[in-house]
C-alpha positions, 0 to 999 in steps of 0.5 A, a space after each residue: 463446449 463451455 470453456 472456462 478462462 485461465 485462471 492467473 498465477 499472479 499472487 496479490 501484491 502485498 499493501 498496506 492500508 493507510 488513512 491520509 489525515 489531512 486530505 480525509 482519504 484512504 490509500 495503499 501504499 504497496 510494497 516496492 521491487 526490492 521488498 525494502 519498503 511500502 511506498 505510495 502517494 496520497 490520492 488527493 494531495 499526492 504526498 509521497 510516504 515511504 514506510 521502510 520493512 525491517 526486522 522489529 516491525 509490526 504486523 499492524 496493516 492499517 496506519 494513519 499518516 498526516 500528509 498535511 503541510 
């Protein structure tokens, strides 16, 4: 019998696509566990970003941030 693995009821965490400037990487900044904001740290610097939701925003899904000094 082929047996065929469970597939996970897990949805996708929803993130936003963001290019750090300064260090030239590219990162995600995902949404937190009160669904208040996207936060996340730049890969190569460690920076943090916050991004707060709110009811006029966008629906844009990639930014550009200058995590530089």
């Amino acid at each position: 019998m082929n047996q065929q693995p469970a597939k996970s009821d897990k949805l996708p965490r929803p993130f936003l696509g963001v290019n750090f400037a300064a260090c030239r990487v590219y990162g995600r900044l995902y949404k937190n566990h009160l669904g208040t904001a996207y936060e996340g740290h730049c890969p190569r610097c460690g920076k943090f970003v916050q991004v707060p939701i709110g009811g006029h925003g966008t629906s844009a899904r990639f930014f550009i941030f200058d995590c530089g000094p």
